[in-house]
OpenMM code with the backbone's topology and positions (N, CA, C; nanometers):
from openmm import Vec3, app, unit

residues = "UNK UNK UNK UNK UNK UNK UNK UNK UNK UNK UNK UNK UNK UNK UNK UNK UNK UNK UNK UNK UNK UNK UNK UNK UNK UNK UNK UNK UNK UNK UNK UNK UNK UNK UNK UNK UNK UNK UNK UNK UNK UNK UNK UNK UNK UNK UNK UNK UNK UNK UNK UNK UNK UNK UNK UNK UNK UNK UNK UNK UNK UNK UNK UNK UNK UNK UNK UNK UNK UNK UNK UNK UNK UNK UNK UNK UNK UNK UNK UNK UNK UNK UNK UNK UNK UNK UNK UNK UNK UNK UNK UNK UNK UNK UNK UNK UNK UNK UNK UNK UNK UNK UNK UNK UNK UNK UNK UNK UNK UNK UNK UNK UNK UNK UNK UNK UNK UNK UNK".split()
positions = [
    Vec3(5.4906, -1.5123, 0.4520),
    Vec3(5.3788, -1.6024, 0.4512),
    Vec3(5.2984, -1.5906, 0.3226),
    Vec3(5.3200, -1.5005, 0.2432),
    Vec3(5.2250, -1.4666, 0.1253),
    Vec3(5.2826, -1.5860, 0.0434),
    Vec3(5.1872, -1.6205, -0.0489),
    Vec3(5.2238, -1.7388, -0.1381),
    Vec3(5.2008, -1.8725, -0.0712),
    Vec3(5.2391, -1.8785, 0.0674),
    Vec3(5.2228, -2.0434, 0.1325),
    Vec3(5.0455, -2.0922, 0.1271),
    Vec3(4.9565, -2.0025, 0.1579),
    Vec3(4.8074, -2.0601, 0.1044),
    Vec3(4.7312, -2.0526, -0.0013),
    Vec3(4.7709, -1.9789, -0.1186),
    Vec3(4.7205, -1.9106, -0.2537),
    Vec3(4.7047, -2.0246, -0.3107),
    Vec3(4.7643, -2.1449, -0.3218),
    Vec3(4.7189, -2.2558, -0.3908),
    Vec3(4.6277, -2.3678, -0.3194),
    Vec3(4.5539, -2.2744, -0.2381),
    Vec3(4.4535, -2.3926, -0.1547),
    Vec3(4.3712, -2.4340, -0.2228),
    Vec3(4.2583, -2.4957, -0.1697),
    Vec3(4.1368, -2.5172, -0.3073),
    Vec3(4.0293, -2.3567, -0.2527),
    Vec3(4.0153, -2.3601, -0.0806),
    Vec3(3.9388, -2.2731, -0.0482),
    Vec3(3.9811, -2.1014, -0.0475),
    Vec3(4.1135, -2.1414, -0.0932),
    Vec3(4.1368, -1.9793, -0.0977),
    Vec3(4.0537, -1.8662, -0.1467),
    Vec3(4.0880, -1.7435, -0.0654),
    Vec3(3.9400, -1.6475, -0.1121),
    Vec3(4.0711, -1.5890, -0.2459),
    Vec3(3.9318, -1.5880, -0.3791),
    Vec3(4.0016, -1.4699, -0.4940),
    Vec3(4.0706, -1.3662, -0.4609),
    Vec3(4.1514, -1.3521, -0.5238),
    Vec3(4.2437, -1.1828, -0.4951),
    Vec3(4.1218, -1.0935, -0.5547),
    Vec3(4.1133, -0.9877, -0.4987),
    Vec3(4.0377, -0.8721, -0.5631),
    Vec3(4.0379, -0.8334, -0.6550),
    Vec3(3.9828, -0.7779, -0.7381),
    Vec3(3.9602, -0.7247, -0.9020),
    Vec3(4.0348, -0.5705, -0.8474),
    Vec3(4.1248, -0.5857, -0.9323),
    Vec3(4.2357, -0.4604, -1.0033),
    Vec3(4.1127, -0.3309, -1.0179),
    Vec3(3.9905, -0.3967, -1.1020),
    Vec3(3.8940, -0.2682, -1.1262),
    Vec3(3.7704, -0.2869, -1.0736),
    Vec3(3.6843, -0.1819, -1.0750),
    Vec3(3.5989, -0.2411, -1.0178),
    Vec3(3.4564, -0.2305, -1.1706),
    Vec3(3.3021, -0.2538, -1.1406),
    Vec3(3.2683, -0.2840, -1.2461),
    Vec3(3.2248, -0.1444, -1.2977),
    Vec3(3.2095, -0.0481, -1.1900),
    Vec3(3.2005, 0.1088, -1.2270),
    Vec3(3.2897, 0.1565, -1.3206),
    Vec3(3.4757, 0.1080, -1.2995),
    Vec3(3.5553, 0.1661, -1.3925),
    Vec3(3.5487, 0.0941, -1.5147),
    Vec3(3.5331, -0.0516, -1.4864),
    Vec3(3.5136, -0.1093, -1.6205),
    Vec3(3.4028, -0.0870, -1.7505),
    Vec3(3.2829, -0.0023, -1.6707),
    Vec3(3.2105, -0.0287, -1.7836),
    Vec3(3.1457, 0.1021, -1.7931),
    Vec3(3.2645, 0.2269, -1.7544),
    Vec3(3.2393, 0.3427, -1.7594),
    Vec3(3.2441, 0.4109, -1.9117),
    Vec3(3.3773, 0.3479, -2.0138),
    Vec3(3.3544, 0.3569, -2.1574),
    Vec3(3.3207, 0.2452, -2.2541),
    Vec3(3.2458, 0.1968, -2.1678),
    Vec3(3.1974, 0.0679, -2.2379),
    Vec3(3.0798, 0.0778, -2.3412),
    Vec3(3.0599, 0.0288, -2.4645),
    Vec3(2.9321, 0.0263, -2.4981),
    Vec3(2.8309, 0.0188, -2.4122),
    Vec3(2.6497, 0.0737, -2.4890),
    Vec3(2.5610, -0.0081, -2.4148),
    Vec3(2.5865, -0.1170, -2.4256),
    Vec3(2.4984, -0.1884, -2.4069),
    Vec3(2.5071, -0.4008, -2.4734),
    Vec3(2.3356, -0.3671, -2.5231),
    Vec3(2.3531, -0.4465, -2.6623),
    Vec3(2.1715, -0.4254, -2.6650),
    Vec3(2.1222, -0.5571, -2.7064),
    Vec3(2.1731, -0.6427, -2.6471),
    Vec3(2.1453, -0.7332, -2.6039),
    Vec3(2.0142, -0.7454, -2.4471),
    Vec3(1.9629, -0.6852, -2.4582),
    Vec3(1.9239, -0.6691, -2.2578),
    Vec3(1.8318, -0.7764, -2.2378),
    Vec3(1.8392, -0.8111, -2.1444),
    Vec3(1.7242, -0.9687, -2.0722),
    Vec3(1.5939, -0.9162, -2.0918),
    Vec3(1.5821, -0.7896, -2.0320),
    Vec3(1.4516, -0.6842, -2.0041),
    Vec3(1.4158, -0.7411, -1.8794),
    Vec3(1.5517, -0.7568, -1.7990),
    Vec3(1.5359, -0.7408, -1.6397),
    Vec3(1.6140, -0.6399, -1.5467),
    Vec3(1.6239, -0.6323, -1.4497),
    Vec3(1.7162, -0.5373, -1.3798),
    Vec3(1.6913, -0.5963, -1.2472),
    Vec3(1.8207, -0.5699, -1.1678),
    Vec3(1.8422, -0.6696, -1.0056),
    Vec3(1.7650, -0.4886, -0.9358),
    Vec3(1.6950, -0.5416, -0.8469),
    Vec3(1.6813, -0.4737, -0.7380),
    Vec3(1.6772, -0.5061, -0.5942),
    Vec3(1.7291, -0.3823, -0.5175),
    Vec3(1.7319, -0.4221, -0.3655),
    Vec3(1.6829, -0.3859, -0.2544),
    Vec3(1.6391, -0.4431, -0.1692),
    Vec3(1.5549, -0.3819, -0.0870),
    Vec3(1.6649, -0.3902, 0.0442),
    Vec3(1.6951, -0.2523, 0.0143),
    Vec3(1.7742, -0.2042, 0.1259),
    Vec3(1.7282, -0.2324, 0.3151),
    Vec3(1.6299, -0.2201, 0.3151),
    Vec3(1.5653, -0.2414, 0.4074),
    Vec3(1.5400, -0.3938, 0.5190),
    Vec3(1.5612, -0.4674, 0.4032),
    Vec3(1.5613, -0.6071, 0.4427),
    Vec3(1.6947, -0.7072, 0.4313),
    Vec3(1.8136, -0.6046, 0.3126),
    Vec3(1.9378, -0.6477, 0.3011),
    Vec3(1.9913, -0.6537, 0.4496),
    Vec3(2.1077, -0.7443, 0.5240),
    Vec3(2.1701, -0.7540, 0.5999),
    Vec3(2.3056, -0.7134, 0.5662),
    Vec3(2.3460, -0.7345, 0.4205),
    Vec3(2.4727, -0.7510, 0.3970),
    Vec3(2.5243, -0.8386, 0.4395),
    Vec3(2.4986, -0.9835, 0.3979),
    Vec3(2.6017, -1.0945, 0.3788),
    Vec3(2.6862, -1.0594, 0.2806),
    Vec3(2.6359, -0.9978, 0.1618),
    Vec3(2.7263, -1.0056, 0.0366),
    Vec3(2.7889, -1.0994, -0.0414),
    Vec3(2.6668, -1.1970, -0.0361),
    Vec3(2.6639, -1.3425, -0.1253),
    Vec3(2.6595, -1.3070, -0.2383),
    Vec3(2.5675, -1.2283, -0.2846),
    Vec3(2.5391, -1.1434, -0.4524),
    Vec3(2.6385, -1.1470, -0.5001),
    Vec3(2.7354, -1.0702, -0.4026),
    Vec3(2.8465, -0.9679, -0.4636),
    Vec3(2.9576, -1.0869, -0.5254),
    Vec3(2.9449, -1.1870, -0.4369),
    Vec3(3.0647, -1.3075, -0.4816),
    Vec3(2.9887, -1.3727, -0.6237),
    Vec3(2.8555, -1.3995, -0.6494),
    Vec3(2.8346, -1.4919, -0.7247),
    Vec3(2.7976, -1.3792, -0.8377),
    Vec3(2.7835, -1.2706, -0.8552),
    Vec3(2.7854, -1.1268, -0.9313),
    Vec3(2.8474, -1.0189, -0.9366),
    Vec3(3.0016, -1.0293, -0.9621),
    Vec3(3.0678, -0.9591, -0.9269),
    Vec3(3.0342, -0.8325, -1.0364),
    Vec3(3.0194, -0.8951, -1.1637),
    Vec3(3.0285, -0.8106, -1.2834),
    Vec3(2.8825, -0.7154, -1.2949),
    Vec3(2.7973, -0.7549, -1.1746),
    Vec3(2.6790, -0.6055, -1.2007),
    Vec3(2.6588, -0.5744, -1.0283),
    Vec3(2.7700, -0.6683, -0.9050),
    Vec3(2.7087, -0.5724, -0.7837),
    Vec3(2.8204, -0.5761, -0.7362),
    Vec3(2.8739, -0.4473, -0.6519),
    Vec3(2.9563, -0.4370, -0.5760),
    Vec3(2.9449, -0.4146, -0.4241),
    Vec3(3.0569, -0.4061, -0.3631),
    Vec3(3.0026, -0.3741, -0.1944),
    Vec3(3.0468, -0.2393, -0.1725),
    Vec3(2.9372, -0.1871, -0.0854),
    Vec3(2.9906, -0.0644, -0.0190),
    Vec3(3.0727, -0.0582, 0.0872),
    Vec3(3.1500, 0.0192, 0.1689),
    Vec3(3.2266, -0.0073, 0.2911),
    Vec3(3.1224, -0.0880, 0.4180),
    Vec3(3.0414, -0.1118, 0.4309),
    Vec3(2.9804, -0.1716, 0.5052),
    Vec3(2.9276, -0.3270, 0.4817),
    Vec3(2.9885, -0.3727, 0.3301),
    Vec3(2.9111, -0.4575, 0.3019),
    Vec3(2.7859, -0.4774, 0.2078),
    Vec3(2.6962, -0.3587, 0.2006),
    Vec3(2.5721, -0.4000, 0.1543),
    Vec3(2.6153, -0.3735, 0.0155),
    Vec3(2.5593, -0.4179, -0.0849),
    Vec3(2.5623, -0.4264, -0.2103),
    Vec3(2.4994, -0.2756, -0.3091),
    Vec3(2.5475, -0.2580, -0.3670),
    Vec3(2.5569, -0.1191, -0.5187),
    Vec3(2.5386, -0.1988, -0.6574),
    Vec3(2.4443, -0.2214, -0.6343),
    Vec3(2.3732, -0.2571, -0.8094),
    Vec3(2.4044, -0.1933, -0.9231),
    Vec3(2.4504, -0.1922, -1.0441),
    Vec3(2.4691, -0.1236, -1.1326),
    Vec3(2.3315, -0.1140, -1.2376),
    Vec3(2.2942, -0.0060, -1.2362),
    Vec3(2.1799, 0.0199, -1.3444),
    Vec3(2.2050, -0.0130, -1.4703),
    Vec3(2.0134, -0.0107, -1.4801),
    Vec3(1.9848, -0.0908, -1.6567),
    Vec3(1.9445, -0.2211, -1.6528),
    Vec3(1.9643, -0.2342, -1.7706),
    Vec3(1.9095, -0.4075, -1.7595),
    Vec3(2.0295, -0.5100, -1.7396),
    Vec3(1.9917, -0.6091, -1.7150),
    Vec3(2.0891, -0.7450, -1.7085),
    Vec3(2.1153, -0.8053, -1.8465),
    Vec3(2.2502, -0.8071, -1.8637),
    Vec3(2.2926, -0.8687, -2.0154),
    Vec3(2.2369, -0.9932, -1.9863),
    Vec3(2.2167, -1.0508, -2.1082),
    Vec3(2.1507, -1.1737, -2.1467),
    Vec3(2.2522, -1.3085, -2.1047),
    Vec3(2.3664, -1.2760, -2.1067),
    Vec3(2.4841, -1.3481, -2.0451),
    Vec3(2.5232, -1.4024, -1.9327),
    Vec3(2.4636, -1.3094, -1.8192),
    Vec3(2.4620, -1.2524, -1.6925),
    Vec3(2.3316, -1.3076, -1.6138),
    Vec3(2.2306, -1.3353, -1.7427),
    Vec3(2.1226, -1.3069, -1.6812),
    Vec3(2.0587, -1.4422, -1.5837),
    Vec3(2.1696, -1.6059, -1.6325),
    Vec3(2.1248, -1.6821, -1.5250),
    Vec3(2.2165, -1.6712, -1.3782),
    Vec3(2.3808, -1.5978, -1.4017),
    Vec3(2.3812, -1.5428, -1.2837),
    Vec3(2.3129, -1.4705, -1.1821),
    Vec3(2.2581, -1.3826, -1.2323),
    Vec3(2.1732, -1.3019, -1.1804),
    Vec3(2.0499, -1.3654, -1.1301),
    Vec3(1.9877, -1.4700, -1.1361),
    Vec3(1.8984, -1.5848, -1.1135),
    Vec3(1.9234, -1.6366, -0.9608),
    Vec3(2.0831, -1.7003, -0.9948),
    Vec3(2.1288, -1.7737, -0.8710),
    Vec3(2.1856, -1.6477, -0.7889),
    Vec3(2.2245, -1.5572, -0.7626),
    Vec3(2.2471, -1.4679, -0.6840),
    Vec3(2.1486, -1.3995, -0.5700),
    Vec3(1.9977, -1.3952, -0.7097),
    Vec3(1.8732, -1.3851, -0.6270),
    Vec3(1.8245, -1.5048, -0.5625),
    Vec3(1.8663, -1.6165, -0.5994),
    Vec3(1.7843, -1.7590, -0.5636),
    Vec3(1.9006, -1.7620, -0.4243),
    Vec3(1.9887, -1.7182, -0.3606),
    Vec3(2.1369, -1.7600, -0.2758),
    Vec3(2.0813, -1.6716, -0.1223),
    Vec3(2.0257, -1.5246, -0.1809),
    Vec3(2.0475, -1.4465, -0.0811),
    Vec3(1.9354, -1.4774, 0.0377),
    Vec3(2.0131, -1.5082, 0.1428),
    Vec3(1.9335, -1.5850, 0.2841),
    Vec3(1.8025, -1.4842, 0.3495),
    Vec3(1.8088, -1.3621, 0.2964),
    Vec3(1.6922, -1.2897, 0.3446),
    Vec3(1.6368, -1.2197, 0.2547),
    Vec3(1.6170, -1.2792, 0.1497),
    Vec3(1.5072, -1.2520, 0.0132),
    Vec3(1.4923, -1.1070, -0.0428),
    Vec3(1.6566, -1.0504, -0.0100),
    Vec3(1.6087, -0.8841, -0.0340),
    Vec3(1.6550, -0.8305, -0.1624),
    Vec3(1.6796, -0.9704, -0.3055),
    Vec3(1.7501, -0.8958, -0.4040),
    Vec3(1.6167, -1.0028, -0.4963),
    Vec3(1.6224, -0.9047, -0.5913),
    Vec3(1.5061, -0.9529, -0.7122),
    Vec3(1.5253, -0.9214, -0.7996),
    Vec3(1.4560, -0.9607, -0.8896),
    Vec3(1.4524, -0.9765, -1.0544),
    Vec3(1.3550, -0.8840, -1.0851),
    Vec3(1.3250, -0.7699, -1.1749),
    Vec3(1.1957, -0.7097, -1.2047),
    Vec3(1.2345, -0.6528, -1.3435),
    Vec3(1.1191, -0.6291, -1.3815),
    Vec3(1.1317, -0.6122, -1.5444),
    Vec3(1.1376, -0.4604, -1.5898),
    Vec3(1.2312, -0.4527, -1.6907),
    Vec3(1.2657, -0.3527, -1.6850),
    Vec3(1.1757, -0.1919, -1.7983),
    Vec3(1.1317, -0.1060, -1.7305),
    Vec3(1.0440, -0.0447, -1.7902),
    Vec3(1.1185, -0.0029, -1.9003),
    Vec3(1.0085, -0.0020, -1.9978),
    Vec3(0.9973, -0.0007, -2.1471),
    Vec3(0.9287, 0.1328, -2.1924),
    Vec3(0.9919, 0.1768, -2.2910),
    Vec3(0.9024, 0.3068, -2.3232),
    Vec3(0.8224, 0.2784, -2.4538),
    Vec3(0.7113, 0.3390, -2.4375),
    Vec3(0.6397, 0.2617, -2.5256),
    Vec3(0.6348, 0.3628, -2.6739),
    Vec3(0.5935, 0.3167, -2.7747),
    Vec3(0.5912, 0.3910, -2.8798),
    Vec3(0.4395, 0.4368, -2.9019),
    Vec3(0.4184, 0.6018, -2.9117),
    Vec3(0.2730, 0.6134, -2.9634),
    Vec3(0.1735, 0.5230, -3.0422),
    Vec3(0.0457, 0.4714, -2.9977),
    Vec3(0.0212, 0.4086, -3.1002),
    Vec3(-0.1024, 0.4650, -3.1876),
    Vec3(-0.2023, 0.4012, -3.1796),
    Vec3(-0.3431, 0.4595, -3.2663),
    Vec3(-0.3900, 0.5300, -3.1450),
    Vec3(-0.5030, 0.6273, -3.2056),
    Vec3(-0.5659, 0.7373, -3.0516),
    Vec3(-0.6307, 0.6685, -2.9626),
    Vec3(-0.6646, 0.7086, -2.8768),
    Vec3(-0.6905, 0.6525, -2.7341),
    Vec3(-0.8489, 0.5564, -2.7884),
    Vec3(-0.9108, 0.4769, -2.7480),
    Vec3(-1.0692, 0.4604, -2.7754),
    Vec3(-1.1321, 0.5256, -2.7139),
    Vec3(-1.2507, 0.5332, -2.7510),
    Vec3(-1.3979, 0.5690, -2.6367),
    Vec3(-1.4735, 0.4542, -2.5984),
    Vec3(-1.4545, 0.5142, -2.4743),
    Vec3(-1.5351, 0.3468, -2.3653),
    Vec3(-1.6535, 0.3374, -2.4590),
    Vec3(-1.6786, 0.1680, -2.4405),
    Vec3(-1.8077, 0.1511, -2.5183),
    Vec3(-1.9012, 0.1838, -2.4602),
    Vec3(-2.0349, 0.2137, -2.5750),
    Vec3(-2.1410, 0.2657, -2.5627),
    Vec3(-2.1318, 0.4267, -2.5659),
    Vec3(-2.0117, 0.4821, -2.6045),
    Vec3(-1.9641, 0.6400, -2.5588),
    Vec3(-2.0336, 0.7004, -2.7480),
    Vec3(-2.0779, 0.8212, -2.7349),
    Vec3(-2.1000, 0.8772, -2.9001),
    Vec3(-2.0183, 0.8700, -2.9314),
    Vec3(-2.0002, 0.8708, -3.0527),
    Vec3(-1.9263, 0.9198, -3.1690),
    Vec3(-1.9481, 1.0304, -3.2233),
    Vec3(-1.8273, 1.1093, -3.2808),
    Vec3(-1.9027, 1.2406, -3.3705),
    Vec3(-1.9675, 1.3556, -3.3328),
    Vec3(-2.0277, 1.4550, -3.4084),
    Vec3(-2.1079, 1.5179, -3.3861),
    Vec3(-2.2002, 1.5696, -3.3796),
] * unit.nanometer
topology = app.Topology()
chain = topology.addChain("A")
for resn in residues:
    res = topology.addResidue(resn, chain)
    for name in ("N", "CA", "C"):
        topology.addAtom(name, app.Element.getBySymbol(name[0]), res)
């Protein structure tokens, strides 16, 4: 029977050979980054695993279904997938948030106004 439905229109994809853990285990960074990152709220996920179909390349499923986000930011490439994946999921538990930045020292702190100066 293998082969008689593979050319349907609705056929489900064959599975990825790798997954995105092995793929992008010696991978460059990308420094390219959106300066977003997907997060999930485990709590409110059901595991449909809609994400996972329309984002394959930053979420995977665990044996149960629920989704494994890959850390960091979202490539810039990725990043209107990552849009519709959050805009798809039926119980609002995957988001977009920005991704913390480390900041560079800058000039010394001020003194609240009206504070002395000096000595």
């Amino acid at each position: 029977m293998s082969g008689q439905f593979d050319d349907h229109p609705f056929a489900r994809p064959a599975p990825p050979t790798t997954t995105w853990r092995e793929a992008t285990r010696d991978a460059p960074p990308t420094t390219h980054g959106s300066g977003a990152q997907l997060v999930v709220d485990r709590i409110r996920c059901d595991g449909f695993g809609m994400c996972a179909e329309l984002l394959p390349e930053l979420i995977e499923l665990d044996d149960w279904g629920y989704p494994i986000v890959a850390a960091g930011e979202i490539p810039d490439d990725l990043l209107d997938h990552a849009r519709r994946a959050v805009a798809v999921c039926p119980v609002l538990a995957l988001r977009l948030a920005a991704t913390p930045r480390a900041t560079m020292p800058g000039s010394p702190a001020r003194a609240p106004l009206g504070a002395r100066r000096g000595g």
